[in-house]
C-alpha positions in Angstrom: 0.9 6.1 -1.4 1.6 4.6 2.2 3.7 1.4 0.6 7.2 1.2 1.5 10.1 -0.8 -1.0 9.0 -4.0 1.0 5.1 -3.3 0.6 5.9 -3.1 -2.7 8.1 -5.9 -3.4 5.9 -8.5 -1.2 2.8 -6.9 -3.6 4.7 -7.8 -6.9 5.7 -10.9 -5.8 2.1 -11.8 -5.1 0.4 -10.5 -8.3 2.7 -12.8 -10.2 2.3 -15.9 -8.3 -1.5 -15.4 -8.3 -1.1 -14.9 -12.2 1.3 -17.9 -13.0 -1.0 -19.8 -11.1 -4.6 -18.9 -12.5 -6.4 -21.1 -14.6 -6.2 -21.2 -18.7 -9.2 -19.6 -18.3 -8.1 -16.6 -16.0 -4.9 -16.3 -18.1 -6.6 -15.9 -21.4 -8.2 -12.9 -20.3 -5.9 -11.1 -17.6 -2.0 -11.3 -19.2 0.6 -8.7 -18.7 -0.7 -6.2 -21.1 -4.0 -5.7 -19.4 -2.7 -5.4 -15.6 -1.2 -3.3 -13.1 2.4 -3.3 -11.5 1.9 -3.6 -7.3 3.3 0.4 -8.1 0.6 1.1 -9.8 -2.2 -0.6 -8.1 -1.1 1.3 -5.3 -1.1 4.4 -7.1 -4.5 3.6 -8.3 -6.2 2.3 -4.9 -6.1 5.7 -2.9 -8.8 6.7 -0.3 -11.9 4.7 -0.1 -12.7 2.0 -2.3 -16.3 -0.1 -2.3 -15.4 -3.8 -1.9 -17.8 -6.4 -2.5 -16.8 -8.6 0.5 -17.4 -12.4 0.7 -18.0 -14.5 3.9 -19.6 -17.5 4.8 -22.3 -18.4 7.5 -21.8 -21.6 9.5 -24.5 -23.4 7.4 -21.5 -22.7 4.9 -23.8 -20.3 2.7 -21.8 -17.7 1.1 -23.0 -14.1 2.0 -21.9 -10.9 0.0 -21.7 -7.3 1.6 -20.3 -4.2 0.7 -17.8 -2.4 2.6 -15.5 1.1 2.4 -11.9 -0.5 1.8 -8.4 1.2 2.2 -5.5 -0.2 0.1 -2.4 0.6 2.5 0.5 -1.6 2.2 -0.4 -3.6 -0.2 -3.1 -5.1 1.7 -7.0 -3.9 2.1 -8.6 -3.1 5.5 -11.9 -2.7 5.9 -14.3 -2.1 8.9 -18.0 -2.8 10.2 -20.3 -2.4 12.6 -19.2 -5.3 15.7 -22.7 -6.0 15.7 -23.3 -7.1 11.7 -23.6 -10.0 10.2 -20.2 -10.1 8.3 -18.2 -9.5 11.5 -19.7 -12.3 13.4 -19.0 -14.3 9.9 -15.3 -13.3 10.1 -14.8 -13.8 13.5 -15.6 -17.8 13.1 -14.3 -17.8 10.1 -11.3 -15.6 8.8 -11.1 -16.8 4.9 -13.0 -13.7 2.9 -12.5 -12.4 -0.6 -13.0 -9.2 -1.9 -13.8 -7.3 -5.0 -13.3 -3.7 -6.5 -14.5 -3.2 -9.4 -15.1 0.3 -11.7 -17.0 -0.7 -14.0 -15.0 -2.3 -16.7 -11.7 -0.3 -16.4 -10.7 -2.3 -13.6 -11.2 -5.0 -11.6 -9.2 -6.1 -8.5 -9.9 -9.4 -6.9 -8.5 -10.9 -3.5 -8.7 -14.0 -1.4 -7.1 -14.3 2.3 -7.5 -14.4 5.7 -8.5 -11.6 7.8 -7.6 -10.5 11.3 -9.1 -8.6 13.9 -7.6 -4.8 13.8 -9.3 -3.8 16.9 -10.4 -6.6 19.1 -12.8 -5.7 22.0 -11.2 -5.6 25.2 -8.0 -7.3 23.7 -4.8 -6.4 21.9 -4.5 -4.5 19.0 -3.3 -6.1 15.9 0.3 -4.3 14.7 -0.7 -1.6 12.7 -3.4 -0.1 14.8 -2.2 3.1 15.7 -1.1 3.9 12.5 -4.6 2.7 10.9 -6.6 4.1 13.4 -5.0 7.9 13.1 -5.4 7.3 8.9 -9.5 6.6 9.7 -9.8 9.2 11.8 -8.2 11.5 9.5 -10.0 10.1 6.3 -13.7 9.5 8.3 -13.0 12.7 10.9 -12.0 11.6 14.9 -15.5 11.6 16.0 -17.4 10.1 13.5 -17.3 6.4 15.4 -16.7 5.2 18.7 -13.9 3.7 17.4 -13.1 1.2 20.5 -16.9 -0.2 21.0 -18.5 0.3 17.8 -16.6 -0.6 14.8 -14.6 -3.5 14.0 -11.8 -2.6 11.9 -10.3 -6.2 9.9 -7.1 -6.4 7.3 -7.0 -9.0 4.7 -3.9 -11.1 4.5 -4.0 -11.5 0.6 -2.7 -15.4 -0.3 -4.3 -14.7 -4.1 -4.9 -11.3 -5.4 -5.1 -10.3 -9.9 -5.9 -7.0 -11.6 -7.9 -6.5 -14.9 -7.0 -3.3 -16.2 -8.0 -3.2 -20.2 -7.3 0.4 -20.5 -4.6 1.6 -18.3 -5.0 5.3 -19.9 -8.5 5.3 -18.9 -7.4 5.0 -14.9 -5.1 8.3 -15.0 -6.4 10.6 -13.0 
């Protein structure tokens, strides 16, 4: 767990919101008996986790990809090659959501705004160092030019809710 109190707190605080303000529809499935705490998620989120991200083309299409996401402080980072698709998409257009789903024990859904980790030729976003030495670490230090081939991108969550029918059946 790489979440601090804050992390934590700013995670809660966000689950509820989202929650509280989800349709009738939403609510009548996902209530407080079939979620997760932000202490929980977080416990629950470790290494790499398949998201089902969501951009959009500037014809305004919606395109879906699939990408290895980290949970780490309460927000999910995710990275590509600079040359796909979804990066170009993100770049002109930071609003993406993201899904992560096993099967039907749990489902964890997220909408935001992304920013550039590891821009090319430019500053790094806060965080970098920190996220970069995690990758290598996770993926091994040589496994991508990590500079000039990979984009790395973490989601600012604004909405995020967690469907977890069977909390027993997520224990490790």
């Amino acid at each position: 767990m790489h979440e601090t109190p804050e992390d934590l707190a700013e995670l809660q605080a966000l689950l509820d919101a989202s929650l509280t303000s989800a349709t009738s529809h939403l609510r009548s499935i996902i209530d407080a008996e079939n979620t997760l705490t932000a202490e929980a998620l977080t416990q629950t989120l470790t290494g790499m986790c398949t998201l089902a991200l969501s951009t959009v083309t500037a014809k305004g299409e919606p395109r879906i990809s699939g990408v290895d996401g980290h949970f780490l402080h309460g927000q999910w980072h995710f990275g590509t090659a600079r040359t796909a698709a979804k990066a170009r998409h993100l770049a002109a257009r930071p609003a993406a959501s993201v899904a992560h789903m096993r099967g039907e024990n749990l489902g964890v859904f997220t909408h935001g705004t992304v920013e550039i980790l590891n821009p090319l030729g430019g500053e790094p976003g806060a965080g970098w160092p920190q996220l970069l030495a995690y990758l290598q670490d996770f993926y091994g230090g040589d496994a991508f030019d990590w500079d000039n081939e990979v984009v790395y991108f973490r989601l600012r969550p604004h909405w995020m809710t967690v469907y977890a029918p069977d909390i027993a059946r997520l224990a490790p």
